[in-house]
ZADO-1210 file (C-alpha; in nm, 4 decimals, padded with zeros to 6 digits):
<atoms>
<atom x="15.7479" y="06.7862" z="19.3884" code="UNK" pos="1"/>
<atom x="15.5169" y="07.0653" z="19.3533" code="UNK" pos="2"/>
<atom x="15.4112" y="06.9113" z="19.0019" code="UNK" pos="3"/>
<atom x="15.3629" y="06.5535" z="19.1199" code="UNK" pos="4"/>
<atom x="15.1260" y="06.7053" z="19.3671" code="UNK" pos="5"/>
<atom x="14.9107" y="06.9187" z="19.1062" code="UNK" pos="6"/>
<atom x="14.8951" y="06.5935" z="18.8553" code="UNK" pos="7"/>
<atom x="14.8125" y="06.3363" z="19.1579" code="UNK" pos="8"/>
<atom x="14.5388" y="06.5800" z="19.2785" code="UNK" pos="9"/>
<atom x="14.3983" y="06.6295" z="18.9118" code="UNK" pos="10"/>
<atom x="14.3928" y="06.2722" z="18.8678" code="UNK" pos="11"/>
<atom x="14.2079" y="06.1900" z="19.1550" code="UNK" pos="12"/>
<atom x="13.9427" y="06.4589" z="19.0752" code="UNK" pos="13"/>
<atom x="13.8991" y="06.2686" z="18.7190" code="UNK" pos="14"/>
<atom x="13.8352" y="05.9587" z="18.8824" code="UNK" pos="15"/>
<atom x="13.4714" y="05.9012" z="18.8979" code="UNK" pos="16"/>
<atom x="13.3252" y="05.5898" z="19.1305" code="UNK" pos="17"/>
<atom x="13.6781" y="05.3924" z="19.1149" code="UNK" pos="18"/>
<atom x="13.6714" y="05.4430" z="18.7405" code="UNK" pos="19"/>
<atom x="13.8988" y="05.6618" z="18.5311" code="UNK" pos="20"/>
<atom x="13.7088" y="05.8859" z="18.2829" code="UNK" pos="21"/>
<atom x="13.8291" y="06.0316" z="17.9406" code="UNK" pos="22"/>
<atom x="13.9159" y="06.3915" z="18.1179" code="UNK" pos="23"/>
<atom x="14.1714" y="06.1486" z="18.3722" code="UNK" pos="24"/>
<atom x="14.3696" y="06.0392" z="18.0286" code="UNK" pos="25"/>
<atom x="14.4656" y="06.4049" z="17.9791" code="UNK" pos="26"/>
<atom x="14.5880" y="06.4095" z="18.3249" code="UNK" pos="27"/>
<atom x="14.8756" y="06.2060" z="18.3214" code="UNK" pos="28"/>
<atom x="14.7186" y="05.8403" z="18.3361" code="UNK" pos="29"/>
<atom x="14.8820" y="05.6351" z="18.0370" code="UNK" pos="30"/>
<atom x="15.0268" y="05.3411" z="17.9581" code="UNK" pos="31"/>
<atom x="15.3799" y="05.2853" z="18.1260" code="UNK" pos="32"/>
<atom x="15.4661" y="05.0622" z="17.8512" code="UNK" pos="33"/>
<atom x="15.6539" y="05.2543" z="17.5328" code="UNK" pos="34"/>
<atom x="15.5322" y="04.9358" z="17.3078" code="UNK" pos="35"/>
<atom x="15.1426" y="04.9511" z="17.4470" code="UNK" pos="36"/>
<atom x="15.1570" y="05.3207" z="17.3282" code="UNK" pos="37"/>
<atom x="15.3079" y="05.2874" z="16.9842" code="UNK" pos="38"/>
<atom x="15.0246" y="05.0105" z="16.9227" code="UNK" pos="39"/>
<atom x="14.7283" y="05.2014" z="17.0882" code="UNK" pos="40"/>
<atom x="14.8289" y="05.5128" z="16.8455" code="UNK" pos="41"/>
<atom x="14.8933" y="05.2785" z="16.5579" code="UNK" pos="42"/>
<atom x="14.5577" y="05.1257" z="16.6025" code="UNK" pos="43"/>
<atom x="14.3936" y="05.4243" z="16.6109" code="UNK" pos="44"/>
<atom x="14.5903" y="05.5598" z="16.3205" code="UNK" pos="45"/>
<atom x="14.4458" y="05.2738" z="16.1138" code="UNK" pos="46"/>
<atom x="14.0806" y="05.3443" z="16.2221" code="UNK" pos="47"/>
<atom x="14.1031" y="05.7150" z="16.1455" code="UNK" pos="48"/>
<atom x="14.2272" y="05.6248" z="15.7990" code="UNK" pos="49"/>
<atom x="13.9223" y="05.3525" z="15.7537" code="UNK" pos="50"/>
<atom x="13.7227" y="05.6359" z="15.8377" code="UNK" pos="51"/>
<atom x="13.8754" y="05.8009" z="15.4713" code="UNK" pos="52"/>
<atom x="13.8609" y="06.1969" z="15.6527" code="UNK" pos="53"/>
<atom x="14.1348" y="06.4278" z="15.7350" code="UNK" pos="54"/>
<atom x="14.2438" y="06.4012" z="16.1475" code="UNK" pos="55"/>
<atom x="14.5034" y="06.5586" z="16.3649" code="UNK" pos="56"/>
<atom x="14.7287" y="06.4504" z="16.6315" code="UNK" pos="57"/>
<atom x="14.4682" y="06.5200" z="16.8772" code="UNK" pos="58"/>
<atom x="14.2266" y="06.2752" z="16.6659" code="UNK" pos="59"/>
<atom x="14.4662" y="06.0156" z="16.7228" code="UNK" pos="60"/>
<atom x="14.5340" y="06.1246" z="17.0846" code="UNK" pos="61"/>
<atom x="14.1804" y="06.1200" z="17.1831" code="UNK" pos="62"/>
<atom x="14.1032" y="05.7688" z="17.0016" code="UNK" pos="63"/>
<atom x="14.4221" y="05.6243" z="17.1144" code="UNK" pos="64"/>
<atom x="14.3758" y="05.7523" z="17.4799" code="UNK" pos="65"/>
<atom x="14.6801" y="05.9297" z="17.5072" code="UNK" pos="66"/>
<atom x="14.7175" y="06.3419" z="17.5586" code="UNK" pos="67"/>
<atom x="14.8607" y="06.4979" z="17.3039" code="UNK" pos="68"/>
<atom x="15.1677" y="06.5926" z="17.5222" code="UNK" pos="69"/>
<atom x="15.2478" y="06.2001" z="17.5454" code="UNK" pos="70"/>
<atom x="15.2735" y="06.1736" z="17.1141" code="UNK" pos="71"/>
<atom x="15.4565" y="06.5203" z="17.1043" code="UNK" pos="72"/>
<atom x="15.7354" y="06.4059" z="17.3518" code="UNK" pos="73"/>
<atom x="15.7705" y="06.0837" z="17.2304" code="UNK" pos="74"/>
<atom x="16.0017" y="06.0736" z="16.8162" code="UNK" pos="75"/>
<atom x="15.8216" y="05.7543" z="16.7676" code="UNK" pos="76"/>
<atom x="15.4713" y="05.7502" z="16.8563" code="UNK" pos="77"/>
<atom x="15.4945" y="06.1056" z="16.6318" code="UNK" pos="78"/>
<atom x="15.6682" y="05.8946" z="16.3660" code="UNK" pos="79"/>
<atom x="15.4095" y="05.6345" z="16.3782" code="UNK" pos="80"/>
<atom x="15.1496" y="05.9410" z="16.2669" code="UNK" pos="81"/>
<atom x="15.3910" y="06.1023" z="16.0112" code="UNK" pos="82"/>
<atom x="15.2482" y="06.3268" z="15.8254" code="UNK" pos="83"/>
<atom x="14.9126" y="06.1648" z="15.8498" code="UNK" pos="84"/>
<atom x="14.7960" y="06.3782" z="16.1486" code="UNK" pos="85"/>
<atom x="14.7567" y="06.7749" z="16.0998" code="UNK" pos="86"/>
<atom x="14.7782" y="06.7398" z="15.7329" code="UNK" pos="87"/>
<atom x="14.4777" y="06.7331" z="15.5137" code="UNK" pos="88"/>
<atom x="14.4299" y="06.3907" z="15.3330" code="UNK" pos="89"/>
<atom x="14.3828" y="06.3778" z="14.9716" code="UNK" pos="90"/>
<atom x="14.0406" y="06.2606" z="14.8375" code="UNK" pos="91"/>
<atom x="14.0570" y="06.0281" z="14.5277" code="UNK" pos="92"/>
<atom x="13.8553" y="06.2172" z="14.2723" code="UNK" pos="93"/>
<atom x="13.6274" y="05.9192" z="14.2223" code="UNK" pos="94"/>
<atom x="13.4896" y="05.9432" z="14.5842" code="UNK" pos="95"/>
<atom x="13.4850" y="06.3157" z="14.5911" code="UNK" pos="96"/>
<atom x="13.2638" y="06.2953" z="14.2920" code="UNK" pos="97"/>
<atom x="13.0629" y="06.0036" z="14.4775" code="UNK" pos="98"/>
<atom x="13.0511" y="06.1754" z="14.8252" code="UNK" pos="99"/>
<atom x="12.9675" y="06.5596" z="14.6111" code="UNK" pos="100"/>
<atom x="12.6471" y="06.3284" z="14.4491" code="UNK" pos="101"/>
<atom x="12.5556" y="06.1833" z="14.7534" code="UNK" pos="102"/>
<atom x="12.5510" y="06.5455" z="14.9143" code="UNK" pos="103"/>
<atom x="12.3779" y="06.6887" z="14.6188" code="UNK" pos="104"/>
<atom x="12.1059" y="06.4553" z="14.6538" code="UNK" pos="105"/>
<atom x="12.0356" y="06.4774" z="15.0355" code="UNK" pos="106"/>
<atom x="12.0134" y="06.8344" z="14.9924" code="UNK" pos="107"/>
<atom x="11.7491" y="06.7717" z="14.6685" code="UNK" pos="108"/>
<atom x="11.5514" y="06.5286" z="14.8537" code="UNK" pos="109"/>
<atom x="11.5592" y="06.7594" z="15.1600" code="UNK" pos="110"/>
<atom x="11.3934" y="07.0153" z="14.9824" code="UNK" pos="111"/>
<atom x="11.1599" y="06.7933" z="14.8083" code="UNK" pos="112"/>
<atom x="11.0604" y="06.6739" z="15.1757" code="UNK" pos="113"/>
<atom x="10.9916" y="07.0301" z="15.2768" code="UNK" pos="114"/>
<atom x="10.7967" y="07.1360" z="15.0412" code="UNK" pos="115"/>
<atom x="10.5338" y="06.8154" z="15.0366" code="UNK" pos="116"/>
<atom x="10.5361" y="06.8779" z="15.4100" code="UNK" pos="117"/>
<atom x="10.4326" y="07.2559" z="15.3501" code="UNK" pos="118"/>
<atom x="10.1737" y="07.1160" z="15.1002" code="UNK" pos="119"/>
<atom x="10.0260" y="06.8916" z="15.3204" code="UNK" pos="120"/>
<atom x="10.0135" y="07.1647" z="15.6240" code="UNK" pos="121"/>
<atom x="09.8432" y="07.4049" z="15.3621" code="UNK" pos="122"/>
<atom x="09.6230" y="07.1362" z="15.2449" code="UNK" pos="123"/>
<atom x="09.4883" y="07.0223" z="15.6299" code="UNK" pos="124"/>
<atom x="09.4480" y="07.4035" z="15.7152" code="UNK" pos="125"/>
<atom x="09.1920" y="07.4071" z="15.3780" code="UNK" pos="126"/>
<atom x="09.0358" y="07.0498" z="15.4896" code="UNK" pos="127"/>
<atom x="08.9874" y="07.1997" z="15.8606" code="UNK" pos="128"/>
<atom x="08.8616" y="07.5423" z="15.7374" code="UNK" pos="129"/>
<atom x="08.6029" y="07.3157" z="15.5153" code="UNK" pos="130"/>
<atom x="08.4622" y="07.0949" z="15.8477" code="UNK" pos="131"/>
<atom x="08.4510" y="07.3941" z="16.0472" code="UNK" pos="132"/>
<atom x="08.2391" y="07.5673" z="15.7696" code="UNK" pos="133"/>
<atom x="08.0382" y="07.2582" z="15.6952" code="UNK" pos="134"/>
<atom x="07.9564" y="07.2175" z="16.0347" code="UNK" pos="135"/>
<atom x="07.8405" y="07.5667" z="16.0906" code="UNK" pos="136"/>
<atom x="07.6251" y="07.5616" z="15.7835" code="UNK" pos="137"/>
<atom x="07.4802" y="07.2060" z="15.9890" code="UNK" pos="138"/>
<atom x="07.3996" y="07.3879" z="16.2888" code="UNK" pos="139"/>
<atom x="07.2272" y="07.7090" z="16.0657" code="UNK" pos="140"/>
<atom x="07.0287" y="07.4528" z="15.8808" code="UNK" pos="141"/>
<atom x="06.9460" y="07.2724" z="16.2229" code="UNK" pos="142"/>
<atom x="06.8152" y="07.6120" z="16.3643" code="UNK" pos="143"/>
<atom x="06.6256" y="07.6722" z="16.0914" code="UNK" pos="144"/>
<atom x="06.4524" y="07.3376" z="16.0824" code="UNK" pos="145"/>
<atom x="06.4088" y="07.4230" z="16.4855" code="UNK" pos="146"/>
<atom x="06.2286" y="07.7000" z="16.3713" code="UNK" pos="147"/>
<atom x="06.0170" y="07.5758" z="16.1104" code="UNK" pos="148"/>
<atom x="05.8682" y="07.3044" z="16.3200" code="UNK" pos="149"/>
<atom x="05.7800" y="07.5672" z="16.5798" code="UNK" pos="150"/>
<atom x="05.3542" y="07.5720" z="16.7069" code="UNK" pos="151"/>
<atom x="05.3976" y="07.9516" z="16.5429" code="UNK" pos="152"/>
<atom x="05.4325" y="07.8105" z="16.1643" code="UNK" pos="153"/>
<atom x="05.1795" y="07.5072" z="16.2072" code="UNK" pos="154"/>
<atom x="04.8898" y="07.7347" z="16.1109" code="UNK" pos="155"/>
<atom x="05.0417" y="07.7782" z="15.7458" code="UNK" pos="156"/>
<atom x="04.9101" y="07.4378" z="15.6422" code="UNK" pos="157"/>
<atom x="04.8106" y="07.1125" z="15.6750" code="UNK" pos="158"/>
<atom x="05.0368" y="06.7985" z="15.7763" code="UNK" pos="159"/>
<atom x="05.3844" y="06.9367" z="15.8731" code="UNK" pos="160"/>
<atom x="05.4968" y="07.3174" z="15.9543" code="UNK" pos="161"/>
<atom x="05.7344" y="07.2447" z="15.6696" code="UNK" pos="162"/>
<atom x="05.4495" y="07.1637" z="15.4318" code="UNK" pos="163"/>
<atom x="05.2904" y="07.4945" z="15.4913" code="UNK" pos="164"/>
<atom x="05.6375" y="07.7073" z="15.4254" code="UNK" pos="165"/>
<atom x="05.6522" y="07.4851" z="15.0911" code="UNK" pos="166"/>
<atom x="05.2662" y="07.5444" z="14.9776" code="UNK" pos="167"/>
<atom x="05.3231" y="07.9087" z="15.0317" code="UNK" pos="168"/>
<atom x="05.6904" y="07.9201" z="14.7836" code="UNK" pos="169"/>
<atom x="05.6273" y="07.9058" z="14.4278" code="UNK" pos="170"/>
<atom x="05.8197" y="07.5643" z="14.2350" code="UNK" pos="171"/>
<atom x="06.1081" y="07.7704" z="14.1355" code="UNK" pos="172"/>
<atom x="06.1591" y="07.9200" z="14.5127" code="UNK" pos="173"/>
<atom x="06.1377" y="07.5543" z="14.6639" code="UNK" pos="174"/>
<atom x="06.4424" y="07.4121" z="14.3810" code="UNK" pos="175"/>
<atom x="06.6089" y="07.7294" z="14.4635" code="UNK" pos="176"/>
<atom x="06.5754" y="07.6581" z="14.8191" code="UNK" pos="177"/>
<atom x="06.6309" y="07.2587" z="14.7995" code="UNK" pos="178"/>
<atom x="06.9786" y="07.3618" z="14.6075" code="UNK" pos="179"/>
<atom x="07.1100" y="07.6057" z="14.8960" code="UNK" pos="180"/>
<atom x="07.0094" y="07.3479" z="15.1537" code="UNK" pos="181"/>
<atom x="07.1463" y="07.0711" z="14.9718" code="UNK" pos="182"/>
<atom x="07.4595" y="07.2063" z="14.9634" code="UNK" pos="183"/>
<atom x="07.4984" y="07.3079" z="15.3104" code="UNK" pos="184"/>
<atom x="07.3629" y="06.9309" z="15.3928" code="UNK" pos="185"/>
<atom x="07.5067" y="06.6742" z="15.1839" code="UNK" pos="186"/>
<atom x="07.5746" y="06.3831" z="15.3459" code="UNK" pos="187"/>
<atom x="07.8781" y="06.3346" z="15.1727" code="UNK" pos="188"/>
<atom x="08.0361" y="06.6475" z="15.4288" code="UNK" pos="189"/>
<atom x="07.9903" y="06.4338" z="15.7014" code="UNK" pos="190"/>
<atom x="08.1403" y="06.1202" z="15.5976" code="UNK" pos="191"/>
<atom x="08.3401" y="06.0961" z="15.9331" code="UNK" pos="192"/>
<atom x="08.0820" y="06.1597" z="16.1397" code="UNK" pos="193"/>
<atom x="07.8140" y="05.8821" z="16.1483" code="UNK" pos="194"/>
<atom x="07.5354" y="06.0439" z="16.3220" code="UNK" pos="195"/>
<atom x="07.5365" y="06.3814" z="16.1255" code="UNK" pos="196"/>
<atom x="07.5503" y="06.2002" z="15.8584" code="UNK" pos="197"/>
<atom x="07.2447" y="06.0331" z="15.8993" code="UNK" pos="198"/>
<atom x="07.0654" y="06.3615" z="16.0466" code="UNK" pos="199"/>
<atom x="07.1636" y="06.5239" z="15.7101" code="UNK" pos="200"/>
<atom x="07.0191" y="06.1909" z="15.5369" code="UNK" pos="201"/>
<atom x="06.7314" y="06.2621" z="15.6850" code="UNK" pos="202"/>
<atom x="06.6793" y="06.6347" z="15.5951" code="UNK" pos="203"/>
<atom x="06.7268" y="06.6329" z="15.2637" code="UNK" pos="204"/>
<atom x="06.4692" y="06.3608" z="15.2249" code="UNK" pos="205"/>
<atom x="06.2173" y="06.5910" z="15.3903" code="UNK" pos="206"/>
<atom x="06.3341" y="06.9456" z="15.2020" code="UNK" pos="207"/>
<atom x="06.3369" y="06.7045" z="14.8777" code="UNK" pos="208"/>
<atom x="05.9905" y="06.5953" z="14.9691" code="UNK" pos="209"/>
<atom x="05.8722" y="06.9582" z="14.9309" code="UNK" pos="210"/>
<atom x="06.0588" y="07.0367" z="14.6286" code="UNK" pos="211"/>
<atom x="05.8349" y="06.7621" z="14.4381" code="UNK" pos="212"/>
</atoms>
């Protein structure tokens, strides 16, 4: 009696919202009906062996919703398994060779994938460290031309303040100088970045200006 009353209460405590839930199958709730067992454990027999891996009596318990206690009591639900259940099954070579391929690949193509994705981190760190640079190298050459249009370098010469800076450098100092600022404002560094772009445009057809 004291049994009956242990089983009802863990029953009821696997009962969830009328339902019965996978832990309540464990508990004592199974089919009454020797013939429904035999064909739920047959059926699930069959779908473990479809499956083509090694499975246990608690495999077929679990599929089968049965505990394992039910199969182990009963000669022929455990006949029904034979020697199917806790035994390893034997692989045909020809699949082991396929499945040992198939493995061998996945693991080759998961390293190929890893190292293109460490290339292409490495290789957006570089193209970030480049924009970063090129856009300090903007704002130096934009403080600089700040600076050279200032009222205190007008008085070098006529025209622009750049135009006197350029009539006091010799013609090898203003290539030299075109060059470094050419670099640092090619509009080709700014391609994403419309209105840069055409600021940068715009200064190297004013430092080329001086350079002729």
């Amino acid at each position: 009696m004291r049994h009956n009353n242990k089983c009802e209460t863990a029953q009821r405590k696997c009962r969830v919202n009328g339902k019965t839930t996978r832990a309540a199958r464990t508990c004592g709730a199974k089919p009454k009906d020797p013939q429904q067992r035999a064909a739920q454990v047959a059926a699930a027999v069959r779908a473990l062996e479809k499956i083509g891996a090694a499975f246990s009596v608690a495999d077929v318990a679990e599929r089968a919703g049965l505990s394992r206690a039910t199969i182990y009591r009963s000669d022929a639900l455990r006949a029904i398994i034979g020697a199917k259940g806790d035994g390893a099954r034997t692989v045909p070579a020809d699949l082991h060779e396929k499945l040992t391929e198939r493995h061998l690949a996945a693991k080759s193509k998961t390293r190929t994938l890893r190292r293109e994705l460490a290339e292409l981190e490495q290789s957006w760190q570089e193209m970030r460290g480049r924009a970063l640079s090129a856009e300090g190298r903007l704002l130096e050459a934009e403080r600089k031309l700040k600076l050279l249009q200032s009222p205190a370098n007008a008085r070098h010469g006529g025209g622009t303040p750049l135009a006197g800076i350029g009539a006091q450098m010799s013609a090898d100092e203003r290539r030299q100088a075109r060059r470094q600022l050419a670099r640092a404002l090619h509009p080709d560094l700014f391609a994403k970045d419309a209105p840069t772009q055409a600021l940068a445009t715009e200064l190297l057809k004013l430092i080329n200006s001086l350079a002729e």
